[in-house]
Structures are given as structure tokens and as C-alpha cells.
C-alpha positions as CSV (number, residue, x, y, z in Angstrom):
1,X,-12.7,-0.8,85.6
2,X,-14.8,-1.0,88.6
3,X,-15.2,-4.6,87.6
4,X,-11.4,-5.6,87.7
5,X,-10.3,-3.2,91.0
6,X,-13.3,-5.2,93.1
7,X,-12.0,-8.6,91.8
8,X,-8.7,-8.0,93.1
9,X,-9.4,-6.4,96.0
10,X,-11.8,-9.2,97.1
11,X,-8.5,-11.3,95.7
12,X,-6.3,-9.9,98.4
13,X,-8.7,-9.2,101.8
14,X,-10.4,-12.4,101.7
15,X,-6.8,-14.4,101.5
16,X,-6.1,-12.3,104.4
17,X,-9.0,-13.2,106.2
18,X,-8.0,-16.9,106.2
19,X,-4.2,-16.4,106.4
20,X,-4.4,-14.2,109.6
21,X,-5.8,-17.2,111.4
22,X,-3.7,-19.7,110.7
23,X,-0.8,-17.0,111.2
24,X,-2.4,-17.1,114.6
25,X,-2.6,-20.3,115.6
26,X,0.8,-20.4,114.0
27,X,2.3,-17.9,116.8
28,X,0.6,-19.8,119.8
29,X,-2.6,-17.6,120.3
30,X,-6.1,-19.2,121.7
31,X,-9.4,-20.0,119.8
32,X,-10.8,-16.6,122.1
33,X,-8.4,-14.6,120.3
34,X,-8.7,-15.8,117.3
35,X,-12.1,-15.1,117.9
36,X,-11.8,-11.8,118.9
37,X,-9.8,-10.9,115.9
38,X,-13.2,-11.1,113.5
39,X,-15.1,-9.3,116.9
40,X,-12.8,-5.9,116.8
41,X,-12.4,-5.9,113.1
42,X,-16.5,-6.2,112.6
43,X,-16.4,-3.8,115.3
44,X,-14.5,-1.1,113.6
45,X,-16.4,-2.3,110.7
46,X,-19.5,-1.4,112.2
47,X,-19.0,2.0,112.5
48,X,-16.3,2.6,109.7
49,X,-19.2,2.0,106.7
50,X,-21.6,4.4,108.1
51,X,-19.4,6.8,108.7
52,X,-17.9,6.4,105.3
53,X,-20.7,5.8,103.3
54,X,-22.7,9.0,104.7
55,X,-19.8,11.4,104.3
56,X,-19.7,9.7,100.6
57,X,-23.5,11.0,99.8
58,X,-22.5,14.3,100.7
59,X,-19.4,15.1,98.7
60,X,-21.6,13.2,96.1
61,X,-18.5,11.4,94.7
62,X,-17.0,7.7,95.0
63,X,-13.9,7.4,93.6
64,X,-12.2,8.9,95.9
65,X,-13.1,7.1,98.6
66,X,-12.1,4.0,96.6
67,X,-8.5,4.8,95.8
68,X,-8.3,6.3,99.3
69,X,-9.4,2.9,100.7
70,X,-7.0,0.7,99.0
71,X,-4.5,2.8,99.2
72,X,-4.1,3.3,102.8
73,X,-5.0,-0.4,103.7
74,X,-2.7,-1.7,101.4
75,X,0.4,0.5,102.8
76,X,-0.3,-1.5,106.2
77,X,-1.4,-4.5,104.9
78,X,2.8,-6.2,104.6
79,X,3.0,-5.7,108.3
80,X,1.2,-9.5,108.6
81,X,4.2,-10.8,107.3
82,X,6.5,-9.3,110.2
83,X,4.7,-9.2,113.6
84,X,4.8,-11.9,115.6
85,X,2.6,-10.8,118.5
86,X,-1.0,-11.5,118.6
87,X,-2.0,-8.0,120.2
88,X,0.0,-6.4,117.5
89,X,-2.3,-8.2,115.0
90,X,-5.0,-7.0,116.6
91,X,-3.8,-3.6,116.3
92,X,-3.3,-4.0,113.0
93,X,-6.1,-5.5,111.7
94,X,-8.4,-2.6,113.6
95,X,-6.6,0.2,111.4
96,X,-7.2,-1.8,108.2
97,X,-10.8,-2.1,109.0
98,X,-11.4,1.7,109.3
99,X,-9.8,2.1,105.8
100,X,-11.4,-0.5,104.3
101,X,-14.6,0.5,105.5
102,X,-14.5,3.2,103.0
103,X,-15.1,1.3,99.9
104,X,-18.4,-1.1,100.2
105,X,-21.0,2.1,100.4
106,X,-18.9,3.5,97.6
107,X,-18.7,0.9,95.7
108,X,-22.4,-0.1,96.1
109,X,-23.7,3.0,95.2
110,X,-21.5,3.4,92.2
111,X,-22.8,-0.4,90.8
112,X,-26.5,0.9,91.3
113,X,-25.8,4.1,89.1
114,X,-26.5,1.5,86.0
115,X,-29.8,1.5,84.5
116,X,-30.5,-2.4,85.7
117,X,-29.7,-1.9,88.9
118,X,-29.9,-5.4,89.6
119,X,-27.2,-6.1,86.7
120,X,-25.4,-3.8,88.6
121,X,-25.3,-5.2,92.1
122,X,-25.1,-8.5,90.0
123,X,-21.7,-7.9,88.6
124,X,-20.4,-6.1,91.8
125,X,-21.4,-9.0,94.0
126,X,-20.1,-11.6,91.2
127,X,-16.5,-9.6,90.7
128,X,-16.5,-9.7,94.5
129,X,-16.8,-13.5,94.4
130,X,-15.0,-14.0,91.4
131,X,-12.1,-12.4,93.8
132,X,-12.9,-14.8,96.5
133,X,-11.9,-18.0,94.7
134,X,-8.8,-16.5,93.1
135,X,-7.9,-16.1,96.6
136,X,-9.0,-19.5,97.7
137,X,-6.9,-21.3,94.6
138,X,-4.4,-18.7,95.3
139,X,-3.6,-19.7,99.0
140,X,-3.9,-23.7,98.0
141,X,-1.1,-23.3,95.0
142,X,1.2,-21.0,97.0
143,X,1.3,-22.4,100.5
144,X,2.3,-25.8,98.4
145,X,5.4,-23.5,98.0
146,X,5.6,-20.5,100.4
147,X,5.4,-20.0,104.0
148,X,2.3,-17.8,105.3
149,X,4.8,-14.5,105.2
150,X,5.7,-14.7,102.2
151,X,2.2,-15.3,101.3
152,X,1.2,-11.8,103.3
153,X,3.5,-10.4,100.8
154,X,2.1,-11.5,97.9
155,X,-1.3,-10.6,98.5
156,X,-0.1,-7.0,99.7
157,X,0.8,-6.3,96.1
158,X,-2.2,-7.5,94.7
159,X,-4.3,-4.8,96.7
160,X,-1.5,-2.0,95.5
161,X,-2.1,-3.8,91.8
162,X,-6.2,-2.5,92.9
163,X,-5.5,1.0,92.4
164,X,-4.5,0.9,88.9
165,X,-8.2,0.2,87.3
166,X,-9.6,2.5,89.3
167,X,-7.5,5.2,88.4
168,X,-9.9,5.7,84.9
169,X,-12.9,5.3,86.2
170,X,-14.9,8.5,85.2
171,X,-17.3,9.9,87.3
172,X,-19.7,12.7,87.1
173,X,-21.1,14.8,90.3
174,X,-25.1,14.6,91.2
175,X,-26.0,16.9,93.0
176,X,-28.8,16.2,96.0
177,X,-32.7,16.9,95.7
178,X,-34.0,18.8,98.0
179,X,-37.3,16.8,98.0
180,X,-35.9,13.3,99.4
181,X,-37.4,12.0,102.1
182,X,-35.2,11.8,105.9
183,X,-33.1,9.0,105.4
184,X,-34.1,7.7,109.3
185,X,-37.9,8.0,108.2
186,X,-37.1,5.6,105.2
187,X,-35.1,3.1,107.3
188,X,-38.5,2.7,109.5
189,X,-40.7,2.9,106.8
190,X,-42.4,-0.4,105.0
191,X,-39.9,-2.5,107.8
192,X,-36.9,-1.8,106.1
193,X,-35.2,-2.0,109.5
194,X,-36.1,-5.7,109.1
195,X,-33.8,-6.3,106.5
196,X,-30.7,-4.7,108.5
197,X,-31.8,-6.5,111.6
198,X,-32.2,-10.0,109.7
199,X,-28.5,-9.2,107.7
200,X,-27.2,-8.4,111.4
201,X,-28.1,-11.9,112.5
202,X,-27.5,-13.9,109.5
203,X,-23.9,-12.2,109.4
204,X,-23.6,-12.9,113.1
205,X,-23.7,-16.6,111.9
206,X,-21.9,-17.2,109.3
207,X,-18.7,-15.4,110.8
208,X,-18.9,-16.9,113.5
209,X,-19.2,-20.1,112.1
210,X,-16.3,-19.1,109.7
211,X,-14.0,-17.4,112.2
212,X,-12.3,-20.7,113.5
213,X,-13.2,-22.6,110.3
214,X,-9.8,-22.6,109.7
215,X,-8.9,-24.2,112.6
216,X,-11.7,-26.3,113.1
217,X,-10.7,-28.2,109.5
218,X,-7.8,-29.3,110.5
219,X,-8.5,-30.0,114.1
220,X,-11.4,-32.2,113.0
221,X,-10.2,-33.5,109.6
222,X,-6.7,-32.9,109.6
223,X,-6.8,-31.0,106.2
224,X,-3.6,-29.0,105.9
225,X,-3.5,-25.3,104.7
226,X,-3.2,-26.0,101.2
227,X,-6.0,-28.3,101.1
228,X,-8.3,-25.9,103.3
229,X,-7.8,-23.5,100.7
230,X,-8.9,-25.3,98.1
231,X,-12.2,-26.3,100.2
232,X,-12.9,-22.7,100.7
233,X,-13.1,-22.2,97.2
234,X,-16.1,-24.3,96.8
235,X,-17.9,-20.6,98.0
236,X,-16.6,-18.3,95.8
237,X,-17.3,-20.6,92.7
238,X,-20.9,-21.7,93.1
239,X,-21.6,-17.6,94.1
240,X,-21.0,-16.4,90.7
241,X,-23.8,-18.0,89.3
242,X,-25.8,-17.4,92.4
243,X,-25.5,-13.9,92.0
244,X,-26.5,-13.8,88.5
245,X,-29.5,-15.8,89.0
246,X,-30.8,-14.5,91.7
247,X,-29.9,-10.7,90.9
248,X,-32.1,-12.0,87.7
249,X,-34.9,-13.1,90.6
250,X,-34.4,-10.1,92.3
251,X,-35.9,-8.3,89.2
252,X,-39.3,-10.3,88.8
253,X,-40.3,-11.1,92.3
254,X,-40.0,-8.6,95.4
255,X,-36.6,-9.0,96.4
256,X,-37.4,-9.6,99.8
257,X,-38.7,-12.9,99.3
258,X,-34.8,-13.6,97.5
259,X,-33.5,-12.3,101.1
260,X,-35.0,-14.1,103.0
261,X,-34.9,-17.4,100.9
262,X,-30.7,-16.6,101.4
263,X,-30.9,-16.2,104.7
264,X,-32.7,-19.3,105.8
265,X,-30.3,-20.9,103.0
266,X,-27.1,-19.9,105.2
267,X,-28.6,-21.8,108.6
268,X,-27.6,-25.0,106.8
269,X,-23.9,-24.1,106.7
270,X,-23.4,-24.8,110.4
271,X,-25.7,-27.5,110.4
272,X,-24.1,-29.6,107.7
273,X,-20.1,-28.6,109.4
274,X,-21.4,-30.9,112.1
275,X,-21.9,-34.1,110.1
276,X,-18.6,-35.8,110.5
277,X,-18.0,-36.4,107.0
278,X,-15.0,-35.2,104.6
279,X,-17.2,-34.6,102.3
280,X,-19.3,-32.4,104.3
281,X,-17.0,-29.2,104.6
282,X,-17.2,-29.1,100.4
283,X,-21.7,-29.1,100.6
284,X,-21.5,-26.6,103.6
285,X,-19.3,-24.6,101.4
286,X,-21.3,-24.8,98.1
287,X,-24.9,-24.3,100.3
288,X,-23.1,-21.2,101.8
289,X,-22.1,-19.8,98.3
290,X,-25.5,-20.5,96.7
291,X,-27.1,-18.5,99.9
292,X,-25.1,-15.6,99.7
293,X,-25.8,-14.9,96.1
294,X,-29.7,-15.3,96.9
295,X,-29.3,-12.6,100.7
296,X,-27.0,-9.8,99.4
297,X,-28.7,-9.7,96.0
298,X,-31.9,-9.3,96.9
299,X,-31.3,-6.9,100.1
300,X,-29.4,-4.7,97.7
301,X,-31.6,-4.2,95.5
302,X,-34.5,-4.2,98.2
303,X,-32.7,-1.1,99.4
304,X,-31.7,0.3,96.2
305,X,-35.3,0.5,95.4
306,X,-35.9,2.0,98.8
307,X,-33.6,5.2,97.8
308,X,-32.2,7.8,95.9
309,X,-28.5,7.4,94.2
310,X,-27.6,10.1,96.9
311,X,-29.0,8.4,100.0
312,X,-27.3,4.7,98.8
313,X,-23.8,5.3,100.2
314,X,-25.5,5.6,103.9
315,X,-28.6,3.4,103.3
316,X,-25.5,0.3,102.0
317,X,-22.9,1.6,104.5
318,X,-25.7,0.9,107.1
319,X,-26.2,-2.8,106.2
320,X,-22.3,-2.9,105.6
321,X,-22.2,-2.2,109.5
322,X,-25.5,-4.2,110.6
323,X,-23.4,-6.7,109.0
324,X,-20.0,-5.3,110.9
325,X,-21.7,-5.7,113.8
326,X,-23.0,-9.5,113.1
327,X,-19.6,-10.2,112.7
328,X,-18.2,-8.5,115.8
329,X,-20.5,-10.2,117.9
330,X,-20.6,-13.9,116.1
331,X,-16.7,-14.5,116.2
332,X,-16.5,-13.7,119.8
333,X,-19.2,-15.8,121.0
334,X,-18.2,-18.5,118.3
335,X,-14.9,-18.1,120.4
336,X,-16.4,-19.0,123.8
337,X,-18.7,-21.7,122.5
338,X,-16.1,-23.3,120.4
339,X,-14.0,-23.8,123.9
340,X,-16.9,-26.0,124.9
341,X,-17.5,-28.0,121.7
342,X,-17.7,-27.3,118.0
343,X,-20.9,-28.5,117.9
344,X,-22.0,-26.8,120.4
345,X,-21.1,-23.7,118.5
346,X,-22.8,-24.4,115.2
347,X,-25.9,-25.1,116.4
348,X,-26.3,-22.0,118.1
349,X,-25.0,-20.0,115.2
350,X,-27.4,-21.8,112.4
351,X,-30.4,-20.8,115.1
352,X,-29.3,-17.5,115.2
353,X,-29.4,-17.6,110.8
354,X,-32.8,-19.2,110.8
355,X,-34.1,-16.6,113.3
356,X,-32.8,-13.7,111.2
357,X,-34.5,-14.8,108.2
358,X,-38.4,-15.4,110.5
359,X,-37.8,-11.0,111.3
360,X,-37.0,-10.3,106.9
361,X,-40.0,-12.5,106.3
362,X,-42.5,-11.0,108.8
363,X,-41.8,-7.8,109.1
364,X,-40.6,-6.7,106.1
365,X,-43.1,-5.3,103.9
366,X,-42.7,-3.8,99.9
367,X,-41.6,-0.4,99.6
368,X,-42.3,2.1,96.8
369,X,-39.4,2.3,94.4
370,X,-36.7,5.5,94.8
371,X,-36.0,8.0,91.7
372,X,-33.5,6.1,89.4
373,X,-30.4,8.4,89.3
């Protein structure tokens, strides 16, 4: 159940993250603000999956939080298709964030409940993906047919459609042992704050490269929507295996060798946007799909072995936000570079990668494995 609520979930927010900027640039607004749109969402972000995920290890429950999440975002989300003022979408966007930042902790920590917790974070990453490029095939059939409102539309009722799965999902209480370890003395310990810190800046990358890719595609190589989404989809499909094989990795070697290997993996998205190539956008895509599964499967399950079931909603809210806060800060000075050149703007960005996976592999050091819950 699980399984099928995060694939269309991930179905319906990440056609909105690419539908919202061309929706933009549609009603006449500026690479800044299109910018700043990724900036105050990862903002709200930031603090939304903390908050969230915390509050979620103390009640001790996560379906709640998960049917609370999609239903409250989803009652907003068919505004897209009406406003035409870029503040408003900015508005907007904000109070979607806050809700939605109740389901990643939850959702994390509920995966890891399985007795392979890698399998676990493996088929919540994967349904996650899998989500992704019905989204990306999604928005290249549709937009061959519909306008981008109607397309808000459409994608509104696939995140209602969320709820339904969810809804059978059994869950049992835990309660909290009283012989854990402070949860700030375990984010310091063995330099796990290394692995938030190196997510921070690879995130602060890659949405920033991402956050006019959009744009920059058919500025640069005149792709239309329809063909942009089908580029996009190149991501989503190559991570599905990626997550599988190196949730598998994650297993035999110490995962944060598989983090770090994602990391540096991700610098060569920007890089390779740069050659002026059409068939350049399609590699960057597929190197940028193969990279994610390698960074978020292995810093899951770093973490995951770094605490207890109880302690997961706040230790995966946290990176949720580190990454939150990657992305607030990437888009915004992807934004202000992008006003100079594009190239400009990816090189800066793939530095800022390559520098966040030098801090995983240096100061990050094995941790002793949490009680399996």
C-alpha cells in the first residue's frame, strides 16, 4: 500500500515541480523568480520535515501524518490551474510545502520498519522514482493535447487518488526506550553531521541546476514542453535500477562510501548540461538518475543504522531539511548566476556537488548499528 500511495504521489508533485515553471514563464515572470520559487519552497521545506518528522517520533505513529499530508496539499494543489499572478504562486506553493513536509520522515521511517532495511529504503526510494517518470511520460503525452491548466488539474486528482492505498495500511504503536541515546549527541557522533552537511550541498546543486532546467532547454535547444518532458524522464527510469543496486551495495560495503560515490556522481550533471549537444541533456539526465540512487540509498541507510525506529522520523526529517535548505539556497543563486550565463551557473553548482561529497568522505566515519525495531 505504502508502495502504490508513494508512486502516485511522487506521480503528481514532481509534474508539478516542472509544470509550475513553465506556468511561470508562461505568465511573464523572470529567471529570479522562477528561481525563487524552488528558494521559499526549500525554505519552508527546511523547517517543515523537522518539525514534522520529530512530532512523528513522539506520537510514535505515521499514518497519520501521511493521509494528513496528501490530504491537505492536494485540497490546494488545483489552485495552479487558476492564478495568474506570480506572487500568488508563491503563496501557494509555500503552504503546499509545509503540508507536504509531513510525509518524507514518515514515510522513511515506516520503509525502515522492514527487516532489510535496505530493501526497505530500496523500494521507497524506487516507488518514489517509479512516480517520477510516470510524471515525466505523463506531461510529454498530455501537453501533446492539453494546455498546462488543464494539466494542474489532472495531476490534482492523482494526489486525491494517493489517499486511497493508504487508507489500509495497518500500523502498530512502539512505544520509546528509555535507554536511547540524545538524538543531538548521535547527529555529532562518528561525523554523522557530515552526511547532512554533504546532502545540504549536493542538494544545493542539483536544484539549482534543475530550477531553470526547464527554461534553459528550450532557450538553448529549443525543445518544446512535450519534448522536455520526455527528456526528464531519462531520471526517473535509470533510478529504479540504481536504487536497487546500490540499496543492495549499501548492504555489503559501509554505506558511506555509496554516499559519497552518489554525490561526486551528481557533479557531472551540470558539467555535461554545458556541452552544447542535443544529446547531452538525455546523459546529464541518466548520470543524474544513476547518482541519486547511489546518495539517498546509502545516506538512508547510513542513518538508519545510526538510530532507533523512534529516533528515524527526526534523524530523516533532518536530512529532508538539510536537503530543504540545499534547495532553498541553490535555486536562488542559480537565479542570479543564470542572469549572467548558463554556464556560468553550472559550473559553480557542479563545484558546490563535488565539494559536498570531499566533507562525506573525510569526515564521516562508521557508526555502530541502532536496535532494529
Amino acid at each position: 500500500m505504502l508502495f502504490l500511495t508513494n508512486t502516485l504521489r511522487s506521480m503528481g508533485t514532481m509534474s508539478f515541480n516542472l509544470l509550475i515553471q513553465l506556468r511561470m514563464k508562461e505568465i511573464g515572470a523572470t529567471l529570479f523568480l522562477i528561481g525563487l520559487l524552488s528558494s521559499l519552497r526549500g525554505a519552508v521545506g527546511t523547517f517543515s520535515n523537522l518539525f514534522w518528522g520529530r512530532i512523528s517520533d513522539k506520537t510514535g505513529r505515521r499514518k497519520p501524518f501521511l493521509i494528513s499530508s496528501l490530504v491537505l496539499a492536494s485540497a490546494f494543489y488545483p489552485l495552479y490551474a487558476v492564478i495568474n499572478s506570480p506572487l500568488s504562486i508563491l503563496i501557494i506553493s509555500m503552504v503546499i510545502a509545509f503540508f507536504n513536509g509531513m510525509y518524507p520522515p514518515a514515510a522513511m521511517a515506516l520503509s525502515s520498519t522492514k527487516k532489510r532495511m535496505a530493501l526497505g529504503f530500496s523500494l521507497y526510494n524506487s516507488s518514489n522514482s517509479l512516480g517520477m517518470l510516470l510524471s515525466r511520460l505523463s506531461i510529454g503525452f498530455l501537453l501533446i493535447f492539453i494546455d498546462l491548466k488543464m494539466a494542474f488539474v489532472f495531476f490534482s486528482i492523482v494526489i486525491a487518488v494517493a489517499v486511497i492505498p493508504i487508507l489500509m495500511l495497518k500500523e502498530k504503536k512502539l512505544e520509546k526506550k528509555r535507554e536511547e541515546k540524545h538524538f543531538k549527541r548521535l547527529v555529532l557522533e562518528n561525523g554523522t553531521w557530515a552526511v547532512y552537511v554533504g546532502s545540504l550541498l549536493r542538494q544545493m546543486g542539483t536544484s539549482g541546476s534543475m530550477s531553470l532546467i526547464a527554461v534553459y532547454l528550450n532557450d538553448t535547444f529549443h525543445f518544446d514542453a512535450s519534448t522536455i518532458g520526455f527528456i526528464t524522464s531519462v531520471n526517473p527510469l535509470i533510478q529504479i535500477p540504481s536504487h536497487f543496486l546500490f540499496g543492495r551495495l549499501s548492504e555489503k560495503i559501509d554505506p558511506k562510501i555509496v554516499s559519497a560515490l552518489g554525490i561526486f556522481l551528481s557533479a557531472l550533471t551540470p558539467f555535461l548540461m554545458m556541452v552544447p549537444e542535443r544529446w547531452a541533456p538525455v546523459l546529464a539526465y541518466a548520470t543524474l538518475g544513476t547518482s541519486f540512487g547511489a546518495f539517498i540509498n546509502g545516506t538512508n541507510n547510513f542513518l538508519g543504522r545510526r538510530f532507533h525506529y523512534l529516533q528515524r522520523g527526526q534523524a530523516l526529517g533532518l536530512l529532508s531539511s538539510a536537503r530543504f535548505f540545499g534547495a532553498t539556497v541553490g535555486p536562488l543563486l542559480a537565479g542570479i548566476l543564470a542572469e549572467k550565463s548558463y554556464d556560468l551557473m553550472f559550473s559553480v553548482l557542479g563545484s558546490v556537488i563535488l565539494l559536498g561529497g570531499l566533507v562525506v568522505l573525510f569526515f564521516t566515519r562508521s557508526g555502530e548499528r541502532s536496535p532494529a525495531s
